[in-house]
N, C-alpha and C positions, 0 to 999 in steps of 0.2 A: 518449319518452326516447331513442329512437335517434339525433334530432338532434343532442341536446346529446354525444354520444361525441364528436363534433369540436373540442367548449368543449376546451382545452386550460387548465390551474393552471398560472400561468408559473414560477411559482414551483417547484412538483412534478413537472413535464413530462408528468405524465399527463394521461387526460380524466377530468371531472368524474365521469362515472357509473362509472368503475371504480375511482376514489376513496370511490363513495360519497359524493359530497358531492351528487346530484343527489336529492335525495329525495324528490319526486314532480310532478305536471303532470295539472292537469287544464283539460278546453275545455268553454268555458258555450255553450249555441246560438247567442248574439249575437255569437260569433267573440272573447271573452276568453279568453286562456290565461294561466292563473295555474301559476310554474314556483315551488319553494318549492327555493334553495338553501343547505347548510350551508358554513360558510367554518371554514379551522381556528380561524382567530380573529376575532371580532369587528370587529376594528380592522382587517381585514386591506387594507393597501396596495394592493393588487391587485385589491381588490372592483369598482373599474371597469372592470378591459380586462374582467374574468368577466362583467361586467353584459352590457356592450357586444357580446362572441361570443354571449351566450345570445339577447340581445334579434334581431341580425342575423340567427339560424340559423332562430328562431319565428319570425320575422317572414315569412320569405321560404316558407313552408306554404301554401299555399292555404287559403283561407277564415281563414285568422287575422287578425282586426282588429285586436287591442292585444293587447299582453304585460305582465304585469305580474310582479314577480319578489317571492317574499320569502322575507329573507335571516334563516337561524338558524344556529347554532355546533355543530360535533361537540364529542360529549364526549369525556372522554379514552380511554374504549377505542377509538370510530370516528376520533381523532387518530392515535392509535398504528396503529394498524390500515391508516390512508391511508398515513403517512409508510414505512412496511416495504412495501405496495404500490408507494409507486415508488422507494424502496430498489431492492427488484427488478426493478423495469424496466428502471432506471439500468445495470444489471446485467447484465441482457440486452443490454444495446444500447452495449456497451461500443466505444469506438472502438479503431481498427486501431493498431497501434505496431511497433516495431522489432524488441520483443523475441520470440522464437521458440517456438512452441509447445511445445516440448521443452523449458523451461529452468521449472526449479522459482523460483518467486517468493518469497522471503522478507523480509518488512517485520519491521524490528527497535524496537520499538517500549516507550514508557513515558509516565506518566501526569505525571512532572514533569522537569524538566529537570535535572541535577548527578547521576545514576545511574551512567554510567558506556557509555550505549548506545551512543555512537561506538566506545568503548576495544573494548565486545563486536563489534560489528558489524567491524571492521577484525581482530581476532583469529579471528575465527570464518570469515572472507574466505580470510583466508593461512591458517588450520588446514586447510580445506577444499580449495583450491587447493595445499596439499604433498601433499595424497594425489593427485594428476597430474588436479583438473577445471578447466574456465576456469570461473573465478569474474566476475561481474560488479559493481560497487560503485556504487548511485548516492546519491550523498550529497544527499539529499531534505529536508538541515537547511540552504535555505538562504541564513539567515538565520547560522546558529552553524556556517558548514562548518569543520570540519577535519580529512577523511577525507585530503585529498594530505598533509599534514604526517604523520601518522600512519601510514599506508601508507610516505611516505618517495618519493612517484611526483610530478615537476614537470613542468612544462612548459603552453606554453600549449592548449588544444585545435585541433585543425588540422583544414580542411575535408577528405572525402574526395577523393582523386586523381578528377576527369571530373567530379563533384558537389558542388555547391558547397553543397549546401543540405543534403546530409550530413555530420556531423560526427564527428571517429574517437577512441574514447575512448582516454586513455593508458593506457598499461600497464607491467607490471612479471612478471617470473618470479619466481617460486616456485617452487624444486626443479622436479620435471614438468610443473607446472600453472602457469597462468598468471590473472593477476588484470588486468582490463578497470575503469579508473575514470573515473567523470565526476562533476566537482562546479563549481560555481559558484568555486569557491577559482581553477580554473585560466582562469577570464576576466575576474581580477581582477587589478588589477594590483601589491596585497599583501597580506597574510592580513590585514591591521589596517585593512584599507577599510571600513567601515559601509555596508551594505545596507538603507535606508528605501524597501521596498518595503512595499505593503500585499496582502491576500490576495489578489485575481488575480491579479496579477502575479508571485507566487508560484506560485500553480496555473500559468501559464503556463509559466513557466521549469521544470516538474517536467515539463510536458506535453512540449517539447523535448527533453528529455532522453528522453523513451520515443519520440517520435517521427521526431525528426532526429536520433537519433543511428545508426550504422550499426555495431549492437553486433555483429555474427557470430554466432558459432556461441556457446553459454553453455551450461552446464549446471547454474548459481545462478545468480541475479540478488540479494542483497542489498542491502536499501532501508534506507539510514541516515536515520529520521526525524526530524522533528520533534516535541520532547517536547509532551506536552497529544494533543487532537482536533479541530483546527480546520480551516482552507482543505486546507491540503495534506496532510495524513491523510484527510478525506472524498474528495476529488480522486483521488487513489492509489486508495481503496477503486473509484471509480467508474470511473479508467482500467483498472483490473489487478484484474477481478474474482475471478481466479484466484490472485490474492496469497494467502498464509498469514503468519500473525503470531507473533514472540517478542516478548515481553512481558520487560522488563527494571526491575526493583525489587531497592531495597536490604533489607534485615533491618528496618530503621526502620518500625515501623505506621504514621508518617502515610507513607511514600514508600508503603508496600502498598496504604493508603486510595487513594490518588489514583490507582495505577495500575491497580486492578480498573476505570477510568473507559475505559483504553483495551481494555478485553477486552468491555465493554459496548459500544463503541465497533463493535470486530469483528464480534461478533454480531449489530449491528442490521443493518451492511454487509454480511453471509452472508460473512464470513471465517472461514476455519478460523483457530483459534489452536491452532500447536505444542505450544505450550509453557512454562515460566516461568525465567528465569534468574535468579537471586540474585548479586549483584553486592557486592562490597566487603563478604562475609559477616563475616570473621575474620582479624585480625593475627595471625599465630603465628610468636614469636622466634625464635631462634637453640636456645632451649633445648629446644623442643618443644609451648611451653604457647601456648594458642591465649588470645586477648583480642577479644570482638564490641564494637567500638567502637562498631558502631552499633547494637544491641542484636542479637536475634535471632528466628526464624521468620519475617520478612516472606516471603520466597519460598515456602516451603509456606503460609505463611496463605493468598495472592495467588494458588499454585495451588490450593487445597483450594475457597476460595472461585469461582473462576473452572469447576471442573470437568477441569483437563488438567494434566499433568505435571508436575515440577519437574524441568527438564534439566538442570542440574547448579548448584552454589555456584563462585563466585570467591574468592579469598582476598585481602583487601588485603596490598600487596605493590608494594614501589616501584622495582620493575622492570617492573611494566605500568605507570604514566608514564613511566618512563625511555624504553621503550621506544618508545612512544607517541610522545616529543617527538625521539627520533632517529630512526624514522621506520621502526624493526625493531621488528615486532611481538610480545610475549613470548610468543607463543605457538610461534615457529618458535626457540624458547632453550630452559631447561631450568629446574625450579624449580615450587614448588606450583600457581603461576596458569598456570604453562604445562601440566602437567599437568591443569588442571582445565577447560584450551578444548582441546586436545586430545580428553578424554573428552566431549566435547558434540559436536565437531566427530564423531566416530566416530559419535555416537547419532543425528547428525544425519540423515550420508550412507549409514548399515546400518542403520538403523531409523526414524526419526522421519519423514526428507522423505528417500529416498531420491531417485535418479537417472532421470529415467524413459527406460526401456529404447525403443528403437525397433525393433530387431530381427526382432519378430515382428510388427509394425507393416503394416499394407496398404501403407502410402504408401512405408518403407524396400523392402518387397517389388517394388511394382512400380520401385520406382529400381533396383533389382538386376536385373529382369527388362528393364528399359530396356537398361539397361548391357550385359547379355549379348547378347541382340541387335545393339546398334551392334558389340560385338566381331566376331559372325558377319559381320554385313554389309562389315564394312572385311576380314575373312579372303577374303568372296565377291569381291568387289572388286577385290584383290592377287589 
């Protein structure tokens, strides 16, 4: 069985025997080896390159005259069981990117599309970025970008100064802090261009974005995603295993229904989920009386169900699109929506996904201990 560790599932990137798909081999004295392998599915597309690594690997044994293979199907607990196997592998062996070990990952995420997770994602950006952090903004929708219009940040992307193949994302101040964005909106050449890409080529353009872009120094990175669990939601889970998830649903049980799909989603990808934000909870007039337009409890069902938090409710309120479409976020205004990404934004950065400290850090220690050094030596020196 040790041969086949090298059978590679192209499909899974694992080897066959720590899938569990190699399920056993035995050799008759006339030099027959019979290898008996399960495939996740029957039909499966791939059953010939698998044929093909097993047959070359026995073959090439001493004393083995023919191989002969046969092929059965995991059931579903050894399917699920493979697929979380190389879930974590994927995991493990996550590729290198631009963004900085220090920077908290937050993917903002929901189960259908019309929620509201840009409006949060961009509120939540600049809430976080007025209390003096750089925020990062990658707008990972895209197909539906409209993080630059909403932020209120243009321009085109420009390569780095000396590096051509690095790219510097735009930016914008916020009171002390500053906000870092990059979206497909800025290498377009109108927001009303249509994008008929299909899923690689999505996963691609998400990949550049982590890879060539030359973000600095961050202390969030916020992932404006794509509604559903598809290319680029699996893509992200596998580049940025260290991502954590907000999960964005309205008060409405089917929008709850669908979005517990992306908290399943999280899970299988060994993502932490934060937390739940309820979105467009409640219209409340001028008089004080509150009206759930689109009914009520989706967010706590969506968290109760899911196991973690309910970070706060939004209020419908036509100052977050106003806001939105001039390109100031109501969260840095005044008013109940403002007020209520404010109070998320606080639970965020003093409670929920804190800042991570470096201070007492081996690697900040020996840069301080570098640095004093060069001081003495240029003091010995003069």
């Amino acid at each position: 069985m040790g041969m086949l560790r090298g059978v590679i599932d192209p499909e899974l990137g694992s080897d066959i025997v720590e899938l569990g798909m190699a399920k056993g081999a035995s050799v008759a004295a006339d030099g027959l080896v019979v290898v008996t392998i399960a495939l996740t599915t029957a039909g499966c597309p791939l059953r010939s390159q698998i044929q093909k690594d097993v047959r070359a690997r026995i073959e090439s044994l001493p004393g083995v005259v023919k191989v002969k293979i046969e092929w059965t199907e995991l059931n579903s607990a050894e399917k699920a069981a493979a697929m979380a196997k190389a879930r974590w592998n994927v995991r493990e062996q996550a590729p290198d990117t631009m963004i900085p070990a220090t920077t908290r990952v937050i993917t903002v995420a929901s189960g259908k599309g019309g929620v509201g997770k840009s409006s949060v994602t961009v509120n939540l950006a600049a809430g976080i970025a007025a209390k003096g952090f750089t925020v990062g903004v990658l707008d990972a929708d895209i197909w539906g970008f409209s993080v630059p219009r909403m932020l209120g940040v243009e321009g085109r992307l420009q390569a780095a100064d000396g590096d051509e193949k690095q790219i510097l994302p735009n930016e914008k101040a916020i009171g002390p802090g500053l906000v870092k964005v990059v979206s497909m909106g800025f290498l377009v050449d109108n927001e009303e261009e249509a994008l008929m890409w299909r899923g690689l080529m999505l996963n691609r353009a998400v990949q550049h974005f982590l890879e060539d872009v030359a973000w600095g120094d961050l202390d969030y990175l916020l992932i404006d995603m794509p509604p559903g669990t598809g290319d680029v939601a699996m893509g992200l889970a596998r580049m940025l295993p260290r991502a954590e998830m907000i999960i964005v649903t309205t008060p409405a049980v089917s929008a709850q229904k669908v979005a517990i799909r992306a908290a399943t989603m999280a899970r299988k990808s060994y993502l932490r989920i934060v937390g739940v934000i309820e979105n467009m909870s409640a219209f409340q007039c001028e008089h004080g009386h509150s009206y759930p337009l689109f009914g009520v409890g989706g967010g706590e069902a969506l968290a109760r169900d899911a196991g973690v938090p309910l970070l706060g409710s939004i209020p419908i309120e036509s100052s977050v699109a106003a806001g939105g479409d001039a390109g100031e976020p109501v969260v840095l205004g005044e008013g109940p929506a403002a007020d209520a990404f404010r109070a998320i934004a606080d639970l965020l950065v003093h409670e929920a996904v804190p800042p991570i400290e470096m201070a007492g850090c081996s690697a900040r220690m020996l840069d301080a201990a570098v640095a004093a050094l060069d001081v003495l030596d240029a003091a010995a020196q003069s």
